[in-house]
Structure formats: structure tokens, C-alpha cells
PDB file of N, CA, C and O in Angstrom:
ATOM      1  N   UNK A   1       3.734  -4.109  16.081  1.00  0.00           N
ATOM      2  CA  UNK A   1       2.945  -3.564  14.985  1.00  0.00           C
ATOM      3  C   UNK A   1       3.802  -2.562  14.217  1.00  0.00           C
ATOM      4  O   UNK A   1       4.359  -1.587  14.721  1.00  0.00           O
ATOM      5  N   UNK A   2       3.840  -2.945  12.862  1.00  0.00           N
ATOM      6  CA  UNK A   2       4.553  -1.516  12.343  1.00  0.00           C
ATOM      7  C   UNK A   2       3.398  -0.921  10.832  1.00  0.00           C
ATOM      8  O   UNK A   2       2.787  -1.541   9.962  1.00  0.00           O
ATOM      9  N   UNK A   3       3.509   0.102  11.058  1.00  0.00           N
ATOM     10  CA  UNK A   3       3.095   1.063   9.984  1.00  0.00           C
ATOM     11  C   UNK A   3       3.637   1.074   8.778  1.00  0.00           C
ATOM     12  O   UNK A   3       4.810   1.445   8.816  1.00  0.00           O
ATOM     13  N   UNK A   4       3.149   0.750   7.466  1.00  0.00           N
ATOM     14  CA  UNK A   4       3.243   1.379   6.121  1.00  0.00           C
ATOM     15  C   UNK A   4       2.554   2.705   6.054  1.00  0.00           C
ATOM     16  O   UNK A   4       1.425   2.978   6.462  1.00  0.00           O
ATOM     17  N   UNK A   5       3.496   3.545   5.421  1.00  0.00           N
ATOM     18  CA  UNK A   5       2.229   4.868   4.869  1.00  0.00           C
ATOM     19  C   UNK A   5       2.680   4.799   3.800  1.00  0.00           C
ATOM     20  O   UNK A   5       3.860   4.476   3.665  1.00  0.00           O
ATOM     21  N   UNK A   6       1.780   5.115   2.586  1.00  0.00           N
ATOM     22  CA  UNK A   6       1.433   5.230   1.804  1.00  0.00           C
ATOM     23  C   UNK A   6       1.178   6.746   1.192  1.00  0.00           C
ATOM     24  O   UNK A   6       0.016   7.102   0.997  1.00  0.00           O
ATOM     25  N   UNK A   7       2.427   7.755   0.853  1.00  0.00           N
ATOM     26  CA  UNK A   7       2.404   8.546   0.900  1.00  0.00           C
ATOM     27  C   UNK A   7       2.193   9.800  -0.308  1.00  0.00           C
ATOM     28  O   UNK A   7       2.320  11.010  -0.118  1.00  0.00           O
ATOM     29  N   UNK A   8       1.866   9.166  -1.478  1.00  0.00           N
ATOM     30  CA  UNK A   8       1.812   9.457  -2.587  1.00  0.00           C
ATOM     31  C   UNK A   8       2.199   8.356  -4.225  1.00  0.00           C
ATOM     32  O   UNK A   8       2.464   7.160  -4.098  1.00  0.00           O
ATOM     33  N   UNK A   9       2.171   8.794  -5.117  1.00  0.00           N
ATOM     34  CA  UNK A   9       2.467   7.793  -6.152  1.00  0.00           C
ATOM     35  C   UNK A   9       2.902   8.371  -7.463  1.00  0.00           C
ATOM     36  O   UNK A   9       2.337   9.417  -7.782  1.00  0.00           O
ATOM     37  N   UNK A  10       4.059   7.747  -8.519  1.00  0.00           N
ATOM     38  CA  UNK A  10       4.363   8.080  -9.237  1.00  0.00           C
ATOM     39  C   UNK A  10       3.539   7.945 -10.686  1.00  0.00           C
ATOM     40  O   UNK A  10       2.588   7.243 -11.032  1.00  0.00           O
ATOM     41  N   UNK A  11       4.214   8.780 -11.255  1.00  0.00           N
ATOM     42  CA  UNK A  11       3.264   8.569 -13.073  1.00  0.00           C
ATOM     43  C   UNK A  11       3.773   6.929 -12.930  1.00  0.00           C
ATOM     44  O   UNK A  11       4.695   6.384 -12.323  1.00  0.00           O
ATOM     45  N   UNK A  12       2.297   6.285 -14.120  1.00  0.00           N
ATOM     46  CA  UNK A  12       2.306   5.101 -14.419  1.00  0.00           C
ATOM     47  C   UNK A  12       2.360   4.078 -12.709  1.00  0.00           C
ATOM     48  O   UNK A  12       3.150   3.177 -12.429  1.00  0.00           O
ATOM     49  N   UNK A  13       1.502   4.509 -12.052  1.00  0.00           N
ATOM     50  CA  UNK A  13       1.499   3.902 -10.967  1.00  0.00           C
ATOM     51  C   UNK A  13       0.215   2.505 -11.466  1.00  0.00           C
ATOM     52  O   UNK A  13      -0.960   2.751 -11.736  1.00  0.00           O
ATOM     53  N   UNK A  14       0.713   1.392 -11.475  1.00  0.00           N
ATOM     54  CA  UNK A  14      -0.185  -0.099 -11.359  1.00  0.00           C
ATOM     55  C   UNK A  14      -1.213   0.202 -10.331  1.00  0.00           C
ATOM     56  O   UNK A  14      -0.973   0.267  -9.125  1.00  0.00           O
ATOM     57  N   UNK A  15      -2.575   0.411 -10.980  1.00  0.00           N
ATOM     58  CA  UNK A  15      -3.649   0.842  -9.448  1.00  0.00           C
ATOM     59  C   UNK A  15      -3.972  -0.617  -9.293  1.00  0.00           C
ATOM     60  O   UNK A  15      -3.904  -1.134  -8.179  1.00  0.00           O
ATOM     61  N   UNK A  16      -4.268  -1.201 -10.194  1.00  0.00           N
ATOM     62  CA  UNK A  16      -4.986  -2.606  -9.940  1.00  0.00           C
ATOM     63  C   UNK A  16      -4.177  -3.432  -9.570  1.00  0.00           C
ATOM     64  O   UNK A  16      -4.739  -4.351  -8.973  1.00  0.00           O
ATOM     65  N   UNK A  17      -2.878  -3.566  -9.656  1.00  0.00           N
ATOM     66  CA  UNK A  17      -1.666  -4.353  -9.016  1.00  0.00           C
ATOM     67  C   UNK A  17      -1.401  -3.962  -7.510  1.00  0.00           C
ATOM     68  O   UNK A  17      -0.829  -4.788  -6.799  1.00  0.00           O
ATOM     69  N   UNK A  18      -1.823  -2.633  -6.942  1.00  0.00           N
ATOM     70  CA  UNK A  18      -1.742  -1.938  -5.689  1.00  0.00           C
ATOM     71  C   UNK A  18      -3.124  -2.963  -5.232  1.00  0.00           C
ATOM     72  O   UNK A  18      -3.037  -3.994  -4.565  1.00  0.00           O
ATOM     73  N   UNK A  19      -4.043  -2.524  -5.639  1.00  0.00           N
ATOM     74  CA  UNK A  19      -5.524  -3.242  -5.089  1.00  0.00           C
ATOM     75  C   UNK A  19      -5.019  -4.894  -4.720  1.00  0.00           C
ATOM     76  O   UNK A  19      -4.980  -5.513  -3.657  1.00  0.00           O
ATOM     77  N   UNK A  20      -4.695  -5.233  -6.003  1.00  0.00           N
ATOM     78  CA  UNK A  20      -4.409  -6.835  -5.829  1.00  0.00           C
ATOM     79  C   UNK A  20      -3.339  -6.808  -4.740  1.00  0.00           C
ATOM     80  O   UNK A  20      -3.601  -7.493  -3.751  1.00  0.00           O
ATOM     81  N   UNK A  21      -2.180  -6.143  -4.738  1.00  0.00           N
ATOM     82  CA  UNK A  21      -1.542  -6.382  -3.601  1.00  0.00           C
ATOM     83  C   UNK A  21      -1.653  -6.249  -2.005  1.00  0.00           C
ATOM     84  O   UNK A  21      -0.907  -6.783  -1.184  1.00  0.00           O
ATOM     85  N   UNK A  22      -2.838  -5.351  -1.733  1.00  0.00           N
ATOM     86  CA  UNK A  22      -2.774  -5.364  -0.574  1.00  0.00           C
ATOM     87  C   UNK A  22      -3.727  -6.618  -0.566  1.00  0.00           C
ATOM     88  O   UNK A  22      -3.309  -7.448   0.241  1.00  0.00           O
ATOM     89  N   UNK A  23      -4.856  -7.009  -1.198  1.00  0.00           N
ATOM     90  CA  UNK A  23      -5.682  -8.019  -1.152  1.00  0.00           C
ATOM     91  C   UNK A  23      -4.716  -9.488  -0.698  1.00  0.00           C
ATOM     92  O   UNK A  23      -5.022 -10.008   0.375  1.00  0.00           O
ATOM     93  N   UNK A  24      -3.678 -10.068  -1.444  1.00  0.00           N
ATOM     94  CA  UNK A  24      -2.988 -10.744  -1.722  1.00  0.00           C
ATOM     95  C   UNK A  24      -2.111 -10.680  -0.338  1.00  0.00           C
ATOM     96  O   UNK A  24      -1.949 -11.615   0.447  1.00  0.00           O
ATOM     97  N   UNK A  25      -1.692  -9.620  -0.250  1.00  0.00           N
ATOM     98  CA  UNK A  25      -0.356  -9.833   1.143  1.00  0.00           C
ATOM     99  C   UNK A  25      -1.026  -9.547   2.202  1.00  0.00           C
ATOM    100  O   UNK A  25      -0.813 -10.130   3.265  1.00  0.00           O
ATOM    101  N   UNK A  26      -2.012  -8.525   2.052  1.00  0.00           N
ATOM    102  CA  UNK A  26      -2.478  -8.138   3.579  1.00  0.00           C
ATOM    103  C   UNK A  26      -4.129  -8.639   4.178  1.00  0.00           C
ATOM    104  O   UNK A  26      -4.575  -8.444   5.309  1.00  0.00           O
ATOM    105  N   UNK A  27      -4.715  -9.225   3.187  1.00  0.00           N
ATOM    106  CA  UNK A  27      -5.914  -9.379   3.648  1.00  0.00           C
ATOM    107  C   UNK A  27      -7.316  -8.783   3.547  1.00  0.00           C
ATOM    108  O   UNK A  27      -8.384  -9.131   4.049  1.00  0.00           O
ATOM    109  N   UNK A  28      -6.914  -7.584   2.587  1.00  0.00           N
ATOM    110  CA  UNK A  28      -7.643  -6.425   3.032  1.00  0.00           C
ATOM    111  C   UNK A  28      -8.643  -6.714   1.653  1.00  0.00           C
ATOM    112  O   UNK A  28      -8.192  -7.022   0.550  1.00  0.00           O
ATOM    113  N   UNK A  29     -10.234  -6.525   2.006  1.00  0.00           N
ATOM    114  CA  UNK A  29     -10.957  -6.604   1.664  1.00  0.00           C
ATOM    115  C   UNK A  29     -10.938  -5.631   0.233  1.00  0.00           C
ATOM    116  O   UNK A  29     -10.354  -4.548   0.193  1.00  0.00           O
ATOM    117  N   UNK A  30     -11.931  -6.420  -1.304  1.00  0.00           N
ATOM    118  CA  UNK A  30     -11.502  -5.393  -2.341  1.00  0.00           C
ATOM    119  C   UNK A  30     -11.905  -3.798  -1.948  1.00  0.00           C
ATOM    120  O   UNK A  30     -11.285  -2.735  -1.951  1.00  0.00           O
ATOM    121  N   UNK A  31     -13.328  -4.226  -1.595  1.00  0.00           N
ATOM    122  CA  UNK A  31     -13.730  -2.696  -1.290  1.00  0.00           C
ATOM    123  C   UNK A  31     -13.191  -1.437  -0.389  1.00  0.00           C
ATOM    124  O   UNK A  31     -13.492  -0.243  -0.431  1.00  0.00           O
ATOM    125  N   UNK A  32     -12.170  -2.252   0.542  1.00  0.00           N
ATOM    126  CA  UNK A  32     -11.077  -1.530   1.359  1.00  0.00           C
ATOM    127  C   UNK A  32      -9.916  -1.029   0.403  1.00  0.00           C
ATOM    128  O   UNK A  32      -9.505   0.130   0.451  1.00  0.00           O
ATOM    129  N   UNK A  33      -9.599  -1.632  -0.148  1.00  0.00           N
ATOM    130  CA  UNK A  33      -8.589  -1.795  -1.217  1.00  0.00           C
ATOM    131  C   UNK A  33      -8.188  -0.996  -2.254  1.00  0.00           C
ATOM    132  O   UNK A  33      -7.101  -0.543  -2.612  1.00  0.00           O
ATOM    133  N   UNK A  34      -9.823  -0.895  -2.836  1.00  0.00           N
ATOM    134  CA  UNK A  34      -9.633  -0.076  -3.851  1.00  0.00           C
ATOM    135  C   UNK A  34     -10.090   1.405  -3.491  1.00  0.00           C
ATOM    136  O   UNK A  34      -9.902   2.318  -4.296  1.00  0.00           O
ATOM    137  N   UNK A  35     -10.759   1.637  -2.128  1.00  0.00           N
ATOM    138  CA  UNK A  35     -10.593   2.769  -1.617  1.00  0.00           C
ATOM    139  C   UNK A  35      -9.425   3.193  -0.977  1.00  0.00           C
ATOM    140  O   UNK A  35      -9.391   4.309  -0.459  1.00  0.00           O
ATOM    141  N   UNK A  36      -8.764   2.676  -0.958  1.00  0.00           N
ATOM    142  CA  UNK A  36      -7.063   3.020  -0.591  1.00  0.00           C
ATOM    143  C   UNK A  36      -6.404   3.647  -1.759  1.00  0.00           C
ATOM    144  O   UNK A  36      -5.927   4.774  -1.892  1.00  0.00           O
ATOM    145  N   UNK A  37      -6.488   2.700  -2.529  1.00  0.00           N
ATOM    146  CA  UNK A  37      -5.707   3.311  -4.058  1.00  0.00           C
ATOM    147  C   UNK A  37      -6.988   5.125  -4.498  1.00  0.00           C
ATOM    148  O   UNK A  37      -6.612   6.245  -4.843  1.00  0.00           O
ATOM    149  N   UNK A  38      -8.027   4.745  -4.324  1.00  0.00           N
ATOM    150  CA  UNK A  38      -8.647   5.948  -4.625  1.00  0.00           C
ATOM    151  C   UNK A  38      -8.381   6.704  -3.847  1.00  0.00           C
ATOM    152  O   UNK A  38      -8.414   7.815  -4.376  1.00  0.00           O
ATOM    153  N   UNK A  39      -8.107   6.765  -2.786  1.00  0.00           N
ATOM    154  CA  UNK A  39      -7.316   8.076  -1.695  1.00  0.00           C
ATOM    155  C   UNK A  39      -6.187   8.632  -1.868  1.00  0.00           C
ATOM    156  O   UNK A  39      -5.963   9.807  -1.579  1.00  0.00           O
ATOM    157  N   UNK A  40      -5.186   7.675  -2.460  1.00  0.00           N
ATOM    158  CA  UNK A  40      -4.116   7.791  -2.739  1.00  0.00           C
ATOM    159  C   UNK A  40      -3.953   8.590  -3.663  1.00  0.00           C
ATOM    160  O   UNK A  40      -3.359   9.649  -3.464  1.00  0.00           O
ATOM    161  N   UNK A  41      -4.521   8.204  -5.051  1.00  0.00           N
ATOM    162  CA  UNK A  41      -4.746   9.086  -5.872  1.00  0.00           C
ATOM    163  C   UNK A  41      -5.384  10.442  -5.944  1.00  0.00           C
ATOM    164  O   UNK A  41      -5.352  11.239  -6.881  1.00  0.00           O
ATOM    165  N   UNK A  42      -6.066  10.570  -4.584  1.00  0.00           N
ATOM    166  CA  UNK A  42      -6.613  11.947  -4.627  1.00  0.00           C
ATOM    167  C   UNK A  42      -5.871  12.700  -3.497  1.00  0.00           C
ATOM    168  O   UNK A  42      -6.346  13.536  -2.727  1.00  0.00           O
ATOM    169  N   UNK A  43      -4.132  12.048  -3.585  1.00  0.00           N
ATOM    170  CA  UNK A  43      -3.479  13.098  -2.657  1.00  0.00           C
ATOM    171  C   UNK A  43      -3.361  12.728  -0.825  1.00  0.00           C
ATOM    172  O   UNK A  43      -3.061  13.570   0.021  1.00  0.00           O
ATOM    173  N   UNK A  44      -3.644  11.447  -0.579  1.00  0.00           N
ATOM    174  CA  UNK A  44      -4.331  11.120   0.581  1.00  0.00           C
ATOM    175  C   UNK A  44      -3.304  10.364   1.200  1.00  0.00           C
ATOM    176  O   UNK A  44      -2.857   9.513   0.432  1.00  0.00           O
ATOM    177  N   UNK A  45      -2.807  10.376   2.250  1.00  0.00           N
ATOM    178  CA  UNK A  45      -2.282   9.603   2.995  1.00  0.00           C
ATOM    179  C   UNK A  45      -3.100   8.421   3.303  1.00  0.00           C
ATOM    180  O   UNK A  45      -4.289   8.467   3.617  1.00  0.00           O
ATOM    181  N   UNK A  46      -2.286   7.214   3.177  1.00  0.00           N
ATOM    182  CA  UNK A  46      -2.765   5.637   3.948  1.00  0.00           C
ATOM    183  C   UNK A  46      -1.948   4.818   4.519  1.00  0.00           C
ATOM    184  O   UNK A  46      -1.122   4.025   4.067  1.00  0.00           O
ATOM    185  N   UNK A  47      -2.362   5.180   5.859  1.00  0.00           N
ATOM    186  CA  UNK A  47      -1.555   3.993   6.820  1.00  0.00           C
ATOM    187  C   UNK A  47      -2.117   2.980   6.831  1.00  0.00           C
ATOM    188  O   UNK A  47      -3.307   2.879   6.535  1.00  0.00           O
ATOM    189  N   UNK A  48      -1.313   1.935   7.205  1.00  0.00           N
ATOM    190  CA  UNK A  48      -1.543   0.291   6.682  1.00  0.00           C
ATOM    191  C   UNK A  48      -0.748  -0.191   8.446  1.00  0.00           C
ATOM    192  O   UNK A  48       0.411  -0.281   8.850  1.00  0.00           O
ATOM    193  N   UNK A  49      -1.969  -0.374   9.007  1.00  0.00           N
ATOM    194  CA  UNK A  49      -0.883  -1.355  10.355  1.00  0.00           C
ATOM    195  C   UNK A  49      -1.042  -2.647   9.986  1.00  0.00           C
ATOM    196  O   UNK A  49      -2.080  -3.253   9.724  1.00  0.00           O
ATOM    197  N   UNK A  50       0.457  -3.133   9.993  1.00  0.00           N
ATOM    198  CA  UNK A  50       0.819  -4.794   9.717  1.00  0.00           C
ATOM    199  C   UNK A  50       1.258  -5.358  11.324  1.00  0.00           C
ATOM    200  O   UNK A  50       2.103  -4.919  12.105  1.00  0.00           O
ATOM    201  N   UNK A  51       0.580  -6.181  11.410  1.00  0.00           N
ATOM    202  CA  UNK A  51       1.522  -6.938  12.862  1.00  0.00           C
ATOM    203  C   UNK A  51       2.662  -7.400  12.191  1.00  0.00           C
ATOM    204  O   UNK A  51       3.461  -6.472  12.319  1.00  0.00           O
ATOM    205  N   UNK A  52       3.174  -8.241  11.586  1.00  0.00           N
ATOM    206  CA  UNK A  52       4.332  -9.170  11.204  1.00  0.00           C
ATOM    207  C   UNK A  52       5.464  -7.973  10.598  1.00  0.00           C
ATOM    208  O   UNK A  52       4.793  -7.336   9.785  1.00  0.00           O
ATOM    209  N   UNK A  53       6.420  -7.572  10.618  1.00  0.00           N
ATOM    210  CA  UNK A  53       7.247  -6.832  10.656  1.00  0.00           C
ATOM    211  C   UNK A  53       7.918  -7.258   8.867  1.00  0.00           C
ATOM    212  O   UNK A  53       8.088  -6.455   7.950  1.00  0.00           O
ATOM    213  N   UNK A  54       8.126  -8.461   8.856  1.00  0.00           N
ATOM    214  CA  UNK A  54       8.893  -9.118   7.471  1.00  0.00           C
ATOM    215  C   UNK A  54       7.366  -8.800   6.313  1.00  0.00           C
ATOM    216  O   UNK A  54       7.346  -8.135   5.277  1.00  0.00           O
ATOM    217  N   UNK A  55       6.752  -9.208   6.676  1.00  0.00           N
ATOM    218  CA  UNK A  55       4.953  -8.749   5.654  1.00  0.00           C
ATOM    219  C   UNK A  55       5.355  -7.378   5.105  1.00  0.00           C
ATOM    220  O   UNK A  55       5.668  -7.084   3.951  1.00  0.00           O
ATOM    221  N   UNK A  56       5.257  -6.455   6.407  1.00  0.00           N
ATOM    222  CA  UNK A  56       5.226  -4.905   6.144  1.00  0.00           C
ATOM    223  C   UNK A  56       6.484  -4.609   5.048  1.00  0.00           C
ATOM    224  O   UNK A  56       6.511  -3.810   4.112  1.00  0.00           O
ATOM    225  N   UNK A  57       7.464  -5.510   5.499  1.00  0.00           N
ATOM    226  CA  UNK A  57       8.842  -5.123   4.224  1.00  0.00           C
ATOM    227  C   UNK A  57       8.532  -5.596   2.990  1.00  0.00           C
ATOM    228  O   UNK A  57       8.791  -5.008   1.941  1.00  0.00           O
ATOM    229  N   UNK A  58       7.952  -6.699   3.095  1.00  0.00           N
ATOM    230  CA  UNK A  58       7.486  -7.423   1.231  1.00  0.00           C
ATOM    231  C   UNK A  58       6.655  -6.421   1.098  1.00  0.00           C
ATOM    232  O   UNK A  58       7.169  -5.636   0.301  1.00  0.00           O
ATOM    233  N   UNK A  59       5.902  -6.134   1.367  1.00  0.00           N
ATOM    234  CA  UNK A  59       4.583  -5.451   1.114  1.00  0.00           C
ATOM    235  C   UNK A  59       5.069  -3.738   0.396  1.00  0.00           C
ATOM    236  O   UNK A  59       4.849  -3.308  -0.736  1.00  0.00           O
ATOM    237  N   UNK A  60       5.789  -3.061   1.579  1.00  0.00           N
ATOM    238  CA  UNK A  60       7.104  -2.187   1.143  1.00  0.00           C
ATOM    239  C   UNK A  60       7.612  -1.984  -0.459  1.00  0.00           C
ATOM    240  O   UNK A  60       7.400  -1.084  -1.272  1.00  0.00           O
ATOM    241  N   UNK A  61       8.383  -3.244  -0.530  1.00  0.00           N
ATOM    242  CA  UNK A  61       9.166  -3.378  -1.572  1.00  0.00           C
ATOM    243  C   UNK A  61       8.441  -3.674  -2.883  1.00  0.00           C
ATOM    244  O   UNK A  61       8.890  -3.213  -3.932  1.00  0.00           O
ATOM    245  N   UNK A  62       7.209  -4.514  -2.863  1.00  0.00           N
ATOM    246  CA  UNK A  62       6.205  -4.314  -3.891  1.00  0.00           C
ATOM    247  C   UNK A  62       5.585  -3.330  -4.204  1.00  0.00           C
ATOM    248  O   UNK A  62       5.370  -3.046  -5.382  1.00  0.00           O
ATOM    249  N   UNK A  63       5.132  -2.539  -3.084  1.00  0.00           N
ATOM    250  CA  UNK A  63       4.416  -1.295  -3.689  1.00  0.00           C
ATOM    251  C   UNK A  63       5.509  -0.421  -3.861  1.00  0.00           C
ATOM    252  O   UNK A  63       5.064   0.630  -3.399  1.00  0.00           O
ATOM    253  N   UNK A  64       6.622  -0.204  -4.223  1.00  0.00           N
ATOM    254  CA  UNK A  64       7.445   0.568  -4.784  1.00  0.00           C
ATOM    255  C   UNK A  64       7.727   0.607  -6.117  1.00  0.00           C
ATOM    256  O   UNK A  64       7.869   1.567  -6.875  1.00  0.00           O
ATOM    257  N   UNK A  65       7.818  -1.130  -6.385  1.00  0.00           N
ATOM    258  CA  UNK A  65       8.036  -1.175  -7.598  1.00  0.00           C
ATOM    259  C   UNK A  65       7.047  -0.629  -8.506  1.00  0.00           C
ATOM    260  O   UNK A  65       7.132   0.345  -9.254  1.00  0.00           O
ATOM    261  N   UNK A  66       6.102  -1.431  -8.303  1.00  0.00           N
ATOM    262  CA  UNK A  66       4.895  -0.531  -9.387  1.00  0.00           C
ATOM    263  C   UNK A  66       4.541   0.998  -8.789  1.00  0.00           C
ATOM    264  O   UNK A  66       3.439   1.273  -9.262  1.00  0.00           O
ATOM    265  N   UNK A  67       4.912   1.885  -8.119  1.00  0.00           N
ATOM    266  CA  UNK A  67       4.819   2.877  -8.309  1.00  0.00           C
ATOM    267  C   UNK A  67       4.563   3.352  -7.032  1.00  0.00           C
ATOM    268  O   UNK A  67       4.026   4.456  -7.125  1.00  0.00           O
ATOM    269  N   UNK A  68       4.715   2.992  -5.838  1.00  0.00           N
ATOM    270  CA  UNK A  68       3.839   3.968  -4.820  1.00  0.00           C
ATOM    271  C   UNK A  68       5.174   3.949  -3.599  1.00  0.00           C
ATOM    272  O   UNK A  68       5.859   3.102  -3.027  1.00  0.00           O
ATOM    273  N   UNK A  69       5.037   5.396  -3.630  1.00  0.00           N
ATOM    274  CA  UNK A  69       5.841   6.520  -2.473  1.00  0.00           C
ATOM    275  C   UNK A  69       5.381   6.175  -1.247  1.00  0.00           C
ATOM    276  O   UNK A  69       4.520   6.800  -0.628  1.00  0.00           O
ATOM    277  N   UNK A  70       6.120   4.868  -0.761  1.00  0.00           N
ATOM    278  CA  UNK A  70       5.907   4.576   0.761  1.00  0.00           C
ATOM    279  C   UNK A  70       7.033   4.515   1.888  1.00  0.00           C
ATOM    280  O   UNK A  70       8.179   4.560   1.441  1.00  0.00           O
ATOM    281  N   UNK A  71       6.922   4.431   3.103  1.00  0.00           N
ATOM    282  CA  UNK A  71       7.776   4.187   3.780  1.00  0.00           C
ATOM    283  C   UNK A  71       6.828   3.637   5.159  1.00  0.00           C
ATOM    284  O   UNK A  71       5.688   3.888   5.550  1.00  0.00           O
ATOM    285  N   UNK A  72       8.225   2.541   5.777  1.00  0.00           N
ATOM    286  CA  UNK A  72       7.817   1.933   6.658  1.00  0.00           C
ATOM    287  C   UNK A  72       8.358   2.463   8.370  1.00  0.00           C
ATOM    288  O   UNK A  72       9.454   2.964   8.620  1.00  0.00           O
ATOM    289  N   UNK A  73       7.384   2.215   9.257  1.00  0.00           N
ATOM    290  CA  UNK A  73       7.648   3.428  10.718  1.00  0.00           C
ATOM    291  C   UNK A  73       7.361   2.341  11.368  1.00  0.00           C
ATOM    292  O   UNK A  73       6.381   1.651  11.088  1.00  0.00           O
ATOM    293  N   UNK A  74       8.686   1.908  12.877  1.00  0.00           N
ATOM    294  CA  UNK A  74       8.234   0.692  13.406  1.00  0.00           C
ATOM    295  C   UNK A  74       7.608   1.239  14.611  1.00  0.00           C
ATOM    296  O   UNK A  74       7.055   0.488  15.415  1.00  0.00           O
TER     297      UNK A  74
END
């Protein structure tokens, strides 16, 4: 199992591309989803446990691009 956190986010952060992405790579329900991005935005840490180790890195490398301050903890 490894951990994403989700540790903050930059100006012009994609919220709805964050929502769609965890929906899309991880499974995670909208209403989970978009309470993630709303935590986030209010300063909030979100850990994300992925079983698959290669997931957690795509997953990683997408939410960077559009904007979000993460790092991965195995």
C-alpha cells in the first residue's frame, strides 16, 4: 500500500480535473472527490491509500501538473 498526500495547491489549480482525476484513476466516488478537492482548498491535508504502487505514481504525476502539492510515502 502506498500513500499519496495531498498537501496543498497552487494558484490556478484545475479543481474539476483533480475531481475527475481521482474519479478516473482511483475509483473514488464524485461525492468523495469533490470533498477532497474542498479540503484541500481549505488548507487540509488528504491522504489517498493506493494498493498498486505504479497507479499512485500516474496519479502523482497528474495531480502535479494541474496544480496540486503532493508527494508519494511507500
Amino acid at each position: 500500500m502506498v500513500k499519496v498526500i495531498l498537501e496543498g495547491w497552487q494558484e490556478g489549480l484545475e479543481k474539476v480535473s483533480l475531481t475527475k482525476l481521482q474519479i478516473d484513476k482511483l475509483g473514488i466516488s464524485l461525492k468523495e472527490s469533490k470533498s477532497n478537492v474542498d479540503s484541500l482548498l481549505e488548507n487540509e491535508k488528504i491522504i489517498l491509500e493506493i494498493d498498486d504502487e505504479n497507479l499512485a505514481k500516474e496519479f502523482l504525476e497528474e495531480a502535479q501538473k494541474i496544480g496540486v502539492d503532493c508527494k508519494l510515502i511507500r
